[in-house]
Legacy VTK file of the C-alpha trace (Angstrom):
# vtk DataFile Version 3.0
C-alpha trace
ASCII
DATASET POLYDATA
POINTS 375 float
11.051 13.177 -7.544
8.094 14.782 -8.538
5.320 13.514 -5.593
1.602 13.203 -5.204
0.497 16.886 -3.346
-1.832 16.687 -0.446
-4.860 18.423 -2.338
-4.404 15.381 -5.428
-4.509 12.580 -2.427
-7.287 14.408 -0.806
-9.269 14.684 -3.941
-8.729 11.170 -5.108
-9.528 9.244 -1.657
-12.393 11.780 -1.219
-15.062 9.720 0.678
-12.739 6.533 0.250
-12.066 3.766 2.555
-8.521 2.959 2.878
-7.270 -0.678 4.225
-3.737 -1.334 4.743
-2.267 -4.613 5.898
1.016 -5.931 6.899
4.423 -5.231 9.273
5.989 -2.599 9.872
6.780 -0.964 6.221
2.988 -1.214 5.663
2.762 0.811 9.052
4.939 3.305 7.639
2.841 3.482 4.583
-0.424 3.841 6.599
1.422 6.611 7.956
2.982 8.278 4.932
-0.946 8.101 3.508
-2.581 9.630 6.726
0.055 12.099 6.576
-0.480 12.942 3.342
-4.274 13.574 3.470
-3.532 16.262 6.090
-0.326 18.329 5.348
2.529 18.758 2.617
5.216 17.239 4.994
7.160 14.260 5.072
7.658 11.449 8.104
10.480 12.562 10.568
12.689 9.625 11.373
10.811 9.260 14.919
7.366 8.840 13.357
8.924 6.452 11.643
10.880 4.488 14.414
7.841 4.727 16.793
5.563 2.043 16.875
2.132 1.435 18.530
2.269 5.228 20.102
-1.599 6.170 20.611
-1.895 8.806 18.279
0.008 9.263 15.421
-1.197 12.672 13.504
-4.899 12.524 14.866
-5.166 8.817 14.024
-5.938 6.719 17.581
-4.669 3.477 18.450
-7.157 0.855 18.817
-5.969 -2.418 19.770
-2.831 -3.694 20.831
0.554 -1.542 20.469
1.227 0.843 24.180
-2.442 -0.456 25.182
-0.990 -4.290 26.227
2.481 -5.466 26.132
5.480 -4.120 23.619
7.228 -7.177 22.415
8.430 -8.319 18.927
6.780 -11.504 18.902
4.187 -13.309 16.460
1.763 -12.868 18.746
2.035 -9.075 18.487
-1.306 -6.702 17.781
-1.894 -3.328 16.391
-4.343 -1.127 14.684
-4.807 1.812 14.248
-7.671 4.461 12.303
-7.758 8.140 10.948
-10.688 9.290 10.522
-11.746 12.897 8.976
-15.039 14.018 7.325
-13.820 12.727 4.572
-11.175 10.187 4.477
-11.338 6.879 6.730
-7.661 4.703 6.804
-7.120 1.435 8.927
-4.079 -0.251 9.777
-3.365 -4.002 11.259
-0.338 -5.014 11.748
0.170 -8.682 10.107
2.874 -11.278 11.159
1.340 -13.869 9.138
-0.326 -13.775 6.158
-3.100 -16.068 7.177
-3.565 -17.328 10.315
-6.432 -17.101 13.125
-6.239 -13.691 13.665
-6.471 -12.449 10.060
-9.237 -14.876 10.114
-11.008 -12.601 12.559
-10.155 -9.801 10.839
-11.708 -10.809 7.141
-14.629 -11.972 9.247
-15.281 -8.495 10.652
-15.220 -7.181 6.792
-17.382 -9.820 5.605
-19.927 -8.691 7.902
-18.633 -5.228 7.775
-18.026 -2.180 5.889
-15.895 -2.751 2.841
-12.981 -0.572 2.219
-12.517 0.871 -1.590
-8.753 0.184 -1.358
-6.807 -2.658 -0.075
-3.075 -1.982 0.311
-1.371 -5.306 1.615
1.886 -7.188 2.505
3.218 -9.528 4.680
6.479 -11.582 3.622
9.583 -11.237 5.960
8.105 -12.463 9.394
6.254 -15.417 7.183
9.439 -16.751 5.676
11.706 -16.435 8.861
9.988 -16.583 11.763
7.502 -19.933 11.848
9.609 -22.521 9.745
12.830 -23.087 7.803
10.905 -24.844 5.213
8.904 -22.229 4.487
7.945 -22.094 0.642
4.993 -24.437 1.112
3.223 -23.292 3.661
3.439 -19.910 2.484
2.657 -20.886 -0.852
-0.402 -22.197 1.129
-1.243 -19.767 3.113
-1.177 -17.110 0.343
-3.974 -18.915 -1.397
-5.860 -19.642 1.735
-6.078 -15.137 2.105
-6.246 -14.344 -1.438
-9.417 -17.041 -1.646
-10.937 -15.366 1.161
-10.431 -11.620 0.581
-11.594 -12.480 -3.043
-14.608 -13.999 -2.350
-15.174 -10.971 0.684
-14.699 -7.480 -1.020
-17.144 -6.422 -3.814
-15.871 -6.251 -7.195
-15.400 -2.304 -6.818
-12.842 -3.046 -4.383
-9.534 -2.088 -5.483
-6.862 -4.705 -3.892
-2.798 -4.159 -4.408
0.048 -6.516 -3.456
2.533 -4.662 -2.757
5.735 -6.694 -3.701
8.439 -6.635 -1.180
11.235 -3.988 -0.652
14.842 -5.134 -1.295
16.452 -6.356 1.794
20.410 -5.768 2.454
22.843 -8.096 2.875
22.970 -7.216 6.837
20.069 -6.494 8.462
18.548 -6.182 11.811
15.304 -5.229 13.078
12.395 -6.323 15.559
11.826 -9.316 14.131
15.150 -10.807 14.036
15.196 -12.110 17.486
18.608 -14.079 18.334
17.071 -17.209 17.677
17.185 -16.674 13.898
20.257 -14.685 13.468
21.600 -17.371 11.297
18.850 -17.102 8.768
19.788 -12.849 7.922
22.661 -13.957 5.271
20.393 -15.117 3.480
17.159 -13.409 3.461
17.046 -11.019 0.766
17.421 -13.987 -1.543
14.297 -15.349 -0.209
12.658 -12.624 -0.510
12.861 -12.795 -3.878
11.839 -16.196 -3.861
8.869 -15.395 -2.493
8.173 -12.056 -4.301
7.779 -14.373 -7.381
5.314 -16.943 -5.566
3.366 -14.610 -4.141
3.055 -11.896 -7.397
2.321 -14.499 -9.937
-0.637 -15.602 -7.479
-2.250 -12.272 -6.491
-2.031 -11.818 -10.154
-3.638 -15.222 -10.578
-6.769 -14.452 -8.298
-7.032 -10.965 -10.227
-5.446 -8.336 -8.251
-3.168 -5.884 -9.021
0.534 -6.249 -7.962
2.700 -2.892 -7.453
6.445 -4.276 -7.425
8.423 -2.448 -5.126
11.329 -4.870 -5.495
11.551 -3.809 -9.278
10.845 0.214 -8.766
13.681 0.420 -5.399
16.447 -1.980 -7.007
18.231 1.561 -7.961
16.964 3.553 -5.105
19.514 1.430 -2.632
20.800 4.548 -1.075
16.726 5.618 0.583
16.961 2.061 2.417
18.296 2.781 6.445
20.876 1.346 8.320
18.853 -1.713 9.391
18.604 -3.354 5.814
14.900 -3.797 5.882
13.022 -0.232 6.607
12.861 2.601 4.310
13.464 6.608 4.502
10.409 8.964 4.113
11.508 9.855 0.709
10.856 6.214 -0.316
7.561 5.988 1.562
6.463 9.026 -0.663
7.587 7.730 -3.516
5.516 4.543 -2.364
2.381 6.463 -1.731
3.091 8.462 -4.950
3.383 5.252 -6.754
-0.579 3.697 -5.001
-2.433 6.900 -5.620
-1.097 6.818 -9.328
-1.770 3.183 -9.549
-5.401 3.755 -7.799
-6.239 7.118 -10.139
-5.015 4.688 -13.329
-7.672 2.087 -11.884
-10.238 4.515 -11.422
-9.878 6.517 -14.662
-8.219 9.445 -13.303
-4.670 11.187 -14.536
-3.010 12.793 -12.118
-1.140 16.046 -13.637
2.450 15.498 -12.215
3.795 12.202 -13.937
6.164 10.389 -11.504
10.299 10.175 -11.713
12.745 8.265 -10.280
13.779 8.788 -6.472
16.661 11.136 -6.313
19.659 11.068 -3.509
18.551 13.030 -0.820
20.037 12.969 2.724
17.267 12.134 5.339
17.459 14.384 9.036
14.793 14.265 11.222
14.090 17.561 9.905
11.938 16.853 6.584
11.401 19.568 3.914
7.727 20.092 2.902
7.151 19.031 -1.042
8.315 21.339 -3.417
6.604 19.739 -6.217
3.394 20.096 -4.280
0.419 21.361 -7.375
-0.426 24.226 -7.374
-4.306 24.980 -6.013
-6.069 25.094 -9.283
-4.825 21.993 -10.797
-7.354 19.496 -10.763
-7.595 15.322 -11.644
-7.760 15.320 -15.094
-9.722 12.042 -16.618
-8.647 9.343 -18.183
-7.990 10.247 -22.281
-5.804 9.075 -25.023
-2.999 10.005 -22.904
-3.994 6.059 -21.205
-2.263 4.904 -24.077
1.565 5.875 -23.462
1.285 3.333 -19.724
-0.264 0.946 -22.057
2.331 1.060 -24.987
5.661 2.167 -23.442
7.115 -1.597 -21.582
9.684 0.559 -19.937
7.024 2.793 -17.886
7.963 1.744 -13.926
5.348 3.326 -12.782
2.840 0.674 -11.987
3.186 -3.099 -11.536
1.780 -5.582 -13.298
-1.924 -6.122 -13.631
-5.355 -8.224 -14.888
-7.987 -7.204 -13.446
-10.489 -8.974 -15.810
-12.972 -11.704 -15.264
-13.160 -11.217 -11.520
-16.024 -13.261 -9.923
-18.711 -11.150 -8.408
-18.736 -12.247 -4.643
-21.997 -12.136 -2.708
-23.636 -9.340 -1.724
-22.159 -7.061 1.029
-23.693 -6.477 4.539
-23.382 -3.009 6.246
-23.381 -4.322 9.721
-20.439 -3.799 11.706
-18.498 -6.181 14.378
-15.823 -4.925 16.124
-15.761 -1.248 18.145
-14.825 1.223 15.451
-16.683 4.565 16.092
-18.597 6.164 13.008
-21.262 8.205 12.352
-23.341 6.005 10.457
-22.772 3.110 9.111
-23.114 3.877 5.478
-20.932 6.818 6.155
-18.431 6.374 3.599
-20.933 6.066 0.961
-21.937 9.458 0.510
-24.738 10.873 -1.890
-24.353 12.037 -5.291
-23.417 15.473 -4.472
-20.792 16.500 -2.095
-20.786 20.168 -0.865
-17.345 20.313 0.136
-16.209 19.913 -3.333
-16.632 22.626 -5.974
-18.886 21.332 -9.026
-16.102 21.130 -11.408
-14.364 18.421 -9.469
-17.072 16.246 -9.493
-16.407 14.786 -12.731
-12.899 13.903 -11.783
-13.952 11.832 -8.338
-14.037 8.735 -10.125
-16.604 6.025 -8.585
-16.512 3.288 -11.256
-13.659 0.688 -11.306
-11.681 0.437 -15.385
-10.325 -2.720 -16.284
-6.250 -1.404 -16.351
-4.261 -3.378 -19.188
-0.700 -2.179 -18.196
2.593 -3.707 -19.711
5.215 -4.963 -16.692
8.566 -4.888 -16.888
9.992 -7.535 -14.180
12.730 -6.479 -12.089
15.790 -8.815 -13.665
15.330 -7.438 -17.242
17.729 -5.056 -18.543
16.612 -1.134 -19.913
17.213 -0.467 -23.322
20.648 1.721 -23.973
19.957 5.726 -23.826
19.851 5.570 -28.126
17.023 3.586 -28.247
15.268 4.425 -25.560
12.333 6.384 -27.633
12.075 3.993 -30.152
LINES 1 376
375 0 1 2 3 4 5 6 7 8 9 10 11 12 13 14 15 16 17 18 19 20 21 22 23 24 25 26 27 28 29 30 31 32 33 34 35 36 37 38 39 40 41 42 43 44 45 46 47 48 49 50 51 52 53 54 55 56 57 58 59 60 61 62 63 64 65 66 67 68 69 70 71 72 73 74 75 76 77 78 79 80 81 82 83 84 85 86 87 88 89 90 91 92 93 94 95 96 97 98 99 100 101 102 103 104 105 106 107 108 109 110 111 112 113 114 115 116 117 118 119 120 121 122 123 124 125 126 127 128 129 130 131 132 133 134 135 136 137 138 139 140 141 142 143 144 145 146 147 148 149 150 151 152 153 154 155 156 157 158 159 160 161 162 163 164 165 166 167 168 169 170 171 172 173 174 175 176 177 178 179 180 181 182 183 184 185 186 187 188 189 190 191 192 193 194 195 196 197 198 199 200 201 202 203 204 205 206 207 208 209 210 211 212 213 214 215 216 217 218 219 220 221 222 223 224 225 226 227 228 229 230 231 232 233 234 235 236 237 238 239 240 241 242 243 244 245 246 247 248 249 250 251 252 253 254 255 256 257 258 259 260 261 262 263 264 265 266 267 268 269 270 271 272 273 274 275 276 277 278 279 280 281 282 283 284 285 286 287 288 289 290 291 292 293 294 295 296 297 298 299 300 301 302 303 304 305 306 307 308 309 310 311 312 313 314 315 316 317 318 319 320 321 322 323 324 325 326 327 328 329 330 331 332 333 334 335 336 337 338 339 340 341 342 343 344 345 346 347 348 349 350 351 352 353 354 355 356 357 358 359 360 361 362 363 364 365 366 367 368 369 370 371 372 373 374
C-alpha cells in the first residue's frame, strides 16, 4: 500500500483545524492523524489498546479518560488535543450520536472556533447499547446532528461520514458488557443496516461520505482478534484514504495514488513507511488528471459525494467556551503568507473548498472481470 508521507499530511493540514468524532476507531484515527503530522511511523498495538492515557505523542488529555473514572459505560468522556505551530486536532469520544452531551459540544463550536475538517462516526454503541428497537431513533437522532452541525460549520467546512468498518461474526470489546451478549450474532448485519440509513442521509444534508465498509470488505485479514478494531496498517490506509479525499475537496493531487491494503503481519514493532515521498515532491494541483476519479466507477478511493447547494449558515463567532489553551483566538487563521513554507508551496495549500462530483461504487456490486477492466 502506497501511504500518505508525513511531509504530504503536514503540507495539506498546514494551518488546518482537524475535528474528529466518535468511539474508539475514531480514537484510533485521531491518533493515526496526530501521528502522522509528526513522524513516518505507524501505531504500535499499545497505542492502540490504550485509552484515555494523558498524553498520547504530545497530544494532552483534557476531559474525562485517567482524569475521572475508567468504565465502559454510556456515560463515558474523553478528549483529547494536539496542538503544534501549525496543526491543531481534537478528539471526543461519542457513545451517541446525539444526545445532551454532543449538544454541549456543537454549542461550544457554534460559539467557537470552527474546525476546517470534520471526521465523524458513531454507530455500534447507538444500535446496541440504548434500545433493541433501534432503527428509529437512530434514524432520528442522525437527523437531529446532521441538522445541527449543518446549520453550525461555515460552508468551507469540510465534513466526512465515515461509514462503518465491517464487524466479525464474533466480537468482543468494551462496549459489549454481559448484558448484551446476546445481541453480538447479529451485529455486523446491523451495521449494515445502518451504514445505509445513515450514508444516504449525510449524503442528503450534503456531506461527503467515505465508505469504509465498501474499501475493508477485502482487507478482512487487518481487522484484530476482537471483531470490531482495526490494525495500524488499516488506520493508515484510513488516514491515507481522508487526506486524499480532503486534497480531492480542496483541489489538491497528491503524487502517490493509493492501492489496496496488502497482508502484512502486525507486531508491536511497526516499520516506518517505505513509500514515504521523497523531500522534493510537492502537492501538485488539481488538473485534467481530476477527470480519471470522475470517469473511472471502479476508483475505491473515495466515497460517495454532493457537495452542491449547501445552505450558507450564519455567520461564525470567534469566541471560545470551554478551556482549550491557544494563542489567539484567530490562531488557525493565519495571514496570507506563511514563513515556514517555501514560496513554491504556496500555491499548492489550497484554501478554497471545489464542489467534488465523484462516481461511487456501493459495497454489494460486483468488479468487472480482469478483461474488461480498462474498458
Amino acid at each position: 500500500m502506497k501511504c500518505v508521507s508525513h511531509q504530504q499530511a503536514s503540507q495539506l493540514l498546514h494551518n488546518k483545524f482537524i475535528l474528529v468524532l466518535g468511539d474508539s476507531n475514531q480514537r484510533a484515527v485521531y491518533k493515526d492523524i496526530v501521528l502522522l503530522l509528526q513522524k513516518e511511523k505507524y501505531l504500535s498495538l499499545r497505542q492502540l489498546k490504550t485509552k484515555g492515557e494523558m498524553s498520547f505523542e504530545q497530544d494532552c488529555l483534557v476531559e474525562g479518560g485517567c482524569m475521572s473514572k475508567m468504565h465502559n459505560g454510556t456515560g463515558y468522556r474523553e478528549v483529547r488535543q494536539y496542538q503544534s505551530d501549525h496543526h491543531l486536532v481534537r478528539f471526543y469520544f461519542l457513545t451517541r450520536i446525539y444526545s445532551d452531551y454532543v449538544k454541549s459540544i456543537l454549542e461550544d463550536f457554534r460559539l467557537g472556533l470552527k474546525p476546517d475538517v470534520v471526521i465523524l462516526n458513531s454507530c455500534v454503541w447507538d444500535i446496541s447499547r440504548y434500545n433493541s428497537s433501534w432503527i428509529d431513533i437512530y434514524k432520528e437522532n442522525l437527523h437531529k446532528f446532521f441538522g445541527e452541525l449543518r446549520e453550525i460549520m461555515p460552508e468551507e467546512t469540510l465534513v466526512i461520514w465515515n461509514i462503518t468498518m465491517p464487524l466479525g461474526d464474533r466480537i468482543k470489546g468494551g462496549f459489549l458488557v454481559p448484558e448484551i451478549e446476546q445481541k453480538a450474532s447479529h451485529l455486523r448485519y446491523d451495521v449494515i443496516d445502518a451504514n445505509f440509513f445513515s450514508g444516504t442521509l449525510a449524503d442528503a444534508y450534503g456531506m461527503d461520505t467515505l465508505d469504509l465498509h465498501f474499501h475493508f470488505r477485502f482487507s478482512l485479514q487487518h481487522r484484530v482478534k476482537d471483531g470490531v478494531h482495526w490494525n495500524a496498517l488499516a488506520h493508515r490506509k484510513i488516514t491515507s484514504l481522508l487526506l486524499q479525499h480532503s486534497a480531492q475537496a480542496w483541489g489538491v493531487i497528491l503524487p502517490c495514488p493509493l492501492k489496496t491494503v496488502e497482508h502484512t503481519e502486525i507486531t508491536a514493532q511497526q516499520p516506518t513507511n517505505g513509500n514515504a515521498t521523497k523531500p522534493g515532491d510537492r502537492l501538485q494541483p488539481m488538473g485534467s488528471s481530476y477527470d480519471r476519479y470522475r470517469l473511472d466507477p471502479w476508483n475505491d478511493s473515495f466515497g460517495y459525494i454532493n457537495m452542491e447547494n449547501i445552505p450558507s449558515p450564519p455567520p461564525p463567532h470567534l469566541s471560545f467556551n470551554r478551556h482549550w489553551h491557544f494563542r489567539s483566538s484567530d490562531y488557525f487563521r493565519p495571514h496570507h503568507h506563511v514563513d515556514t513554507y517555501y514560496e513554491p508551496h504556496h500555491q499548492y495549500v489550497m484554501r478554497n473548498r471545489h464542489a467534488m462530483h465523484v462516481t461511487y461504487a456501493p459495497y454489494p456490486q460486483h468488479r468487472p472481470s480482469a478483461g474488461h477492466a480498462g474498458q
